[in-house]
MIDOSE-1310 file (N, C-alpha, C; in nm, 2 decimals, decimal comma, always signed):
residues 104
xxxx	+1,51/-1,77/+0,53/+1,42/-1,71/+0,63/+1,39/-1,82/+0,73; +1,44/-1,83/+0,83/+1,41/-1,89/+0,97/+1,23/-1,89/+1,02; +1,23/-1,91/+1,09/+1,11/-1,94/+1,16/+1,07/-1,85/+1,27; +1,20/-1,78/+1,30/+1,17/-1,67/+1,40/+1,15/-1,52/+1,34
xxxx	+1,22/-1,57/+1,15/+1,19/-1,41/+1,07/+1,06/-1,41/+1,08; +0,96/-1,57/+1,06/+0,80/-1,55/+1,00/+0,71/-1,50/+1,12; +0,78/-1,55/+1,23/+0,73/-1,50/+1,35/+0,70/-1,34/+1,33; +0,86/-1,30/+1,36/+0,85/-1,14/+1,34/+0,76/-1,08/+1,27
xxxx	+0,77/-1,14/+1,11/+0,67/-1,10/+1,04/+0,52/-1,08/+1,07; +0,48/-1,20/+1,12/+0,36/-1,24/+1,15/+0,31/-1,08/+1,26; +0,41/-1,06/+1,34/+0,38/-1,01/+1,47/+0,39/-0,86/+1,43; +0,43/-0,82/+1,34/+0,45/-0,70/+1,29/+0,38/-0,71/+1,19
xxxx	+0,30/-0,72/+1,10/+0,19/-0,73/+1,02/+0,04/-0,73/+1,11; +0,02/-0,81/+1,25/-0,05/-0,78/+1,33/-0,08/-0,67/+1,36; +0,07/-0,61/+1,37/+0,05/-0,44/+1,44/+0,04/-0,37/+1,38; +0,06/-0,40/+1,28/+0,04/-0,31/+1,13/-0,18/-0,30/+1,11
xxxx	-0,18/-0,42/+1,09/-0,35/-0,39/+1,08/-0,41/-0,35/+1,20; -0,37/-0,37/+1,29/-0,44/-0,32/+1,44/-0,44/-0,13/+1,40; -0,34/-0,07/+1,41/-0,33/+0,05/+1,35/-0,43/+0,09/+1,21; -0,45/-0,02/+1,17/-0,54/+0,02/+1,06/-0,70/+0,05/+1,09
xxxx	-0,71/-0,08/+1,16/-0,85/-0,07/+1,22/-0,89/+0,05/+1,37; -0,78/+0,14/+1,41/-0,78/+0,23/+1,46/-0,82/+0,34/+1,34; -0,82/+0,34/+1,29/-0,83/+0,43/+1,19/-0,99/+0,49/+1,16; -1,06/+0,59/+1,13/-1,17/+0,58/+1,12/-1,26/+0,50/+1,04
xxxx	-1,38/+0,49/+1,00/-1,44/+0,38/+0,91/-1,38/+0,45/+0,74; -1,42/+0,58/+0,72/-1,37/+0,63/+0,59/-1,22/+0,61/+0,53; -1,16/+0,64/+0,65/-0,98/+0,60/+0,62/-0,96/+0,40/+0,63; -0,99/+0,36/+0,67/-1,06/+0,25/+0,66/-1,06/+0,18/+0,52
xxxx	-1,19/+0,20/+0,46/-1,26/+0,18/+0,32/-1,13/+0,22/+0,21; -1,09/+0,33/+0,25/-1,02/+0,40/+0,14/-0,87/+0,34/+0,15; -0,83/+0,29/+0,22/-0,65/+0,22/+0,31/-0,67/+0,04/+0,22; -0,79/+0,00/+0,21/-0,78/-0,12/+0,16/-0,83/-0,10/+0,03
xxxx	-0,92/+0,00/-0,01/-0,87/-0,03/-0,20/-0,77/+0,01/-0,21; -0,64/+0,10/-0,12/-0,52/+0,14/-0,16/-0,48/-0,05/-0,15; -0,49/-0,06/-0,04/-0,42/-0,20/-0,06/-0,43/-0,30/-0,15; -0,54/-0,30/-0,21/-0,62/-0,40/-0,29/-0,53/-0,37/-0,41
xxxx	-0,54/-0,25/-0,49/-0,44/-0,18/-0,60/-0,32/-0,21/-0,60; -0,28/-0,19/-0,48/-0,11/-0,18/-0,47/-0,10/-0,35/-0,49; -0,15/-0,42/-0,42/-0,13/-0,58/-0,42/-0,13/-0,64/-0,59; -0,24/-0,59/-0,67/-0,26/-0,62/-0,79/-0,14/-0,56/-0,90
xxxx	-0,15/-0,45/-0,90/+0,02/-0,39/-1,00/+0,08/-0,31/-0,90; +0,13/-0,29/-0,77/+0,21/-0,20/-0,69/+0,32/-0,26/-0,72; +0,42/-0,18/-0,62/+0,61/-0,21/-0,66/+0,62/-0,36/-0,60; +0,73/-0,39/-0,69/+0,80/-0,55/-0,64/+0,85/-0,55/-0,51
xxxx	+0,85/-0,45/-0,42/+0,91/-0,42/-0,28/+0,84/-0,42/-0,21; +0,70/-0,44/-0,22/+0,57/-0,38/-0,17/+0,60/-0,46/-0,04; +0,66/-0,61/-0,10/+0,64/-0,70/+0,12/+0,69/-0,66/+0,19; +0,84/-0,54/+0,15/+0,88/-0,54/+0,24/+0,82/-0,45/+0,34
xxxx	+0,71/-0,40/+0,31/+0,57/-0,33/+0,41/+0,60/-0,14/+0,47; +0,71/-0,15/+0,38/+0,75/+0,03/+0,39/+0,61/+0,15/+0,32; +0,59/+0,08/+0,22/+0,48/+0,18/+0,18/+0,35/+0,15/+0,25; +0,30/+0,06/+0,29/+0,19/+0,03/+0,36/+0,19/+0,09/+0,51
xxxx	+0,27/+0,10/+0,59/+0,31/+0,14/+0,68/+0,33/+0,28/+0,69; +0,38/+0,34/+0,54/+0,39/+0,50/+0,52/+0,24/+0,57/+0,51; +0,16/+0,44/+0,43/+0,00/+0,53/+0,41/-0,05/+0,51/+0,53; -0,03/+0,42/+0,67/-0,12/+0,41/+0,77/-0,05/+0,56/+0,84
xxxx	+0,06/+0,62/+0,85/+0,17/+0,74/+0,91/+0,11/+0,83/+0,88; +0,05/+0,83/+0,74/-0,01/+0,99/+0,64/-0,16/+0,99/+0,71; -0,22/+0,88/+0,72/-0,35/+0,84/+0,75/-0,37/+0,92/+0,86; -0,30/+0,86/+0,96/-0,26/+0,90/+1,09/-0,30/+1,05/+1,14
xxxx	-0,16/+1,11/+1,06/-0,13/+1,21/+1,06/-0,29/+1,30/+1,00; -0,33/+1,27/+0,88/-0,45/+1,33/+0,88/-0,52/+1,32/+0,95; -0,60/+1,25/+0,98/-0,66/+1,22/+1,14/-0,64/+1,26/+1,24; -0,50/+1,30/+1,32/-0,51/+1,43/+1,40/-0,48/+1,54/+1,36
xxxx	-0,48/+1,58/+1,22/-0,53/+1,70/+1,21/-0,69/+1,75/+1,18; -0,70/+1,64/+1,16/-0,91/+1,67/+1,17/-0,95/+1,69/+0,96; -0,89/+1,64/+0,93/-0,93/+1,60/+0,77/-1,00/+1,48/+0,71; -1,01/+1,47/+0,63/-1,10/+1,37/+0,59/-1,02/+1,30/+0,49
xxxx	-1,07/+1,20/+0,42/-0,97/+1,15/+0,37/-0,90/+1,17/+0,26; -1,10/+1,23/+0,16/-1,08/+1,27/+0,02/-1,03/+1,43/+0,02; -0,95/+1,49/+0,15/-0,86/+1,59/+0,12/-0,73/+1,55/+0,16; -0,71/+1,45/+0,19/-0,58/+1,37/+0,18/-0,55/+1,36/+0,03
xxxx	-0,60/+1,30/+0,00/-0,52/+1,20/-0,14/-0,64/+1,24/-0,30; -0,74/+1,30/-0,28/-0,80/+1,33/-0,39/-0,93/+1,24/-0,41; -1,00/+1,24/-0,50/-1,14/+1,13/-0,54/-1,07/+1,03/-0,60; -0,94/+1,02/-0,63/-0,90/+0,92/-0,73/-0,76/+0,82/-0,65
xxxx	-0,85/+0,72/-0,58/-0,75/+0,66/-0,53/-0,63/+0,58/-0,64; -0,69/+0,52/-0,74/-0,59/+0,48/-0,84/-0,48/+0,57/-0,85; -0,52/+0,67/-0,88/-0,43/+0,80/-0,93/-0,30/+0,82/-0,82; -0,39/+0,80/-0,67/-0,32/+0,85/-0,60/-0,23/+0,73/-0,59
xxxx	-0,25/+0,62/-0,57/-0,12/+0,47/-0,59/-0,07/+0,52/-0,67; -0,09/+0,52/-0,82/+0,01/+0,53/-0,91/+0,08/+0,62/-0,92; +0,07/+0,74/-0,82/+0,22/+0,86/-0,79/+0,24/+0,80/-0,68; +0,21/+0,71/-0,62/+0,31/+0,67/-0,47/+0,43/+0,58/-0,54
xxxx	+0,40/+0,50/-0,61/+0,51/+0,37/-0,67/+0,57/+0,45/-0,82; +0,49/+0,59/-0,90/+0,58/+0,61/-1,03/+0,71/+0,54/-1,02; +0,82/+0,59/-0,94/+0,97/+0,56/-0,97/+0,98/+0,39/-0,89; +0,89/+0,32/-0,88/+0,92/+0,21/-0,86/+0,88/+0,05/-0,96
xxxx	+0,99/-0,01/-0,95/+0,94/-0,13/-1,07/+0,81/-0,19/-1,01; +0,70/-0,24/-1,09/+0,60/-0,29/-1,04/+0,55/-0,40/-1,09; +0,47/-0,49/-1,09/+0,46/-0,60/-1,13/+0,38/-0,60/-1,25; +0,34/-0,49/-1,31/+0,24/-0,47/-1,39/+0,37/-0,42/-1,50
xxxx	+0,49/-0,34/-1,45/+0,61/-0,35/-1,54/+0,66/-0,47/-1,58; +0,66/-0,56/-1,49/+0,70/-0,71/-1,48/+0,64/-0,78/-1,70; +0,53/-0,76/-1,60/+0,41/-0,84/-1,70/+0,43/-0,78/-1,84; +0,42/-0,67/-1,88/+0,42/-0,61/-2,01/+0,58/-0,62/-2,03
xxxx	+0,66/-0,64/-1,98/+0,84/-0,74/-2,05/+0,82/-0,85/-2,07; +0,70/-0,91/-1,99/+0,72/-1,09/-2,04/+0,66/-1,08/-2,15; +0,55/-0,98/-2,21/+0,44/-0,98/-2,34/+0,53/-0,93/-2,42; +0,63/-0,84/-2,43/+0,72/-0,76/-2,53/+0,78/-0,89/-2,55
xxxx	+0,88/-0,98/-2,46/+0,99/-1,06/-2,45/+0,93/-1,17/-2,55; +0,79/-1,20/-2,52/+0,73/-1,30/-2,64/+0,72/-1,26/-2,76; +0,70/-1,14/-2,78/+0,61/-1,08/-2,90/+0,79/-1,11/-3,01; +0,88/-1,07/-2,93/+1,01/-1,07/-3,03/+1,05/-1,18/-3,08
């Protein structure tokens, strides 16, 4: 990774949260416990910023259609991460193979 990838990075991660804070205060609140979750056990792929990027799209999109949030995704943001990543390895998969991998 060169110095002009971290750039990129840097510069698209910018525009990534500027989009966020567009967002209203409720979509908001609810976008960073998704974040918060996903950072703690989400998928091993999470940097490469595809799903974070897809919930600001959905966000969006709910938002001009005039919804709220909790008819987006339900009262249970957990719930709702954990059907975004089901079919993805996650770090919390990670963890419970290094506990099995000892236990043997």
């Amino acid at each position: 990774m060169g110095i002009q990838d971290i750039i990129e990075g840097k510069k698209q991660w910018r525009a990534h949260l500027a989009r966020v804070r567009a967002l209203p205060p409720d979509y908001r609140i609810v976008y960073k416990e998704m974040q918060r979750y996903l950072f703690k056990v989400g998928p091993v792929d999470l940097s490469e910023g595809h799903l974070l990027s897809g919930i600001v799209d959905f966000f969006e999109e709910g938002v001009a259609a005039g919804k709220g949030v909790i008819q987006l995704i339900g009262d249970d943001v957990a719930a709702f991460c954990d059907d975004l990543v089901k079919d993805s390895r996650t770090y919390a998969d990670i963890y419970q193979e290094s506990i099995a991998a000892r236990a043997d």
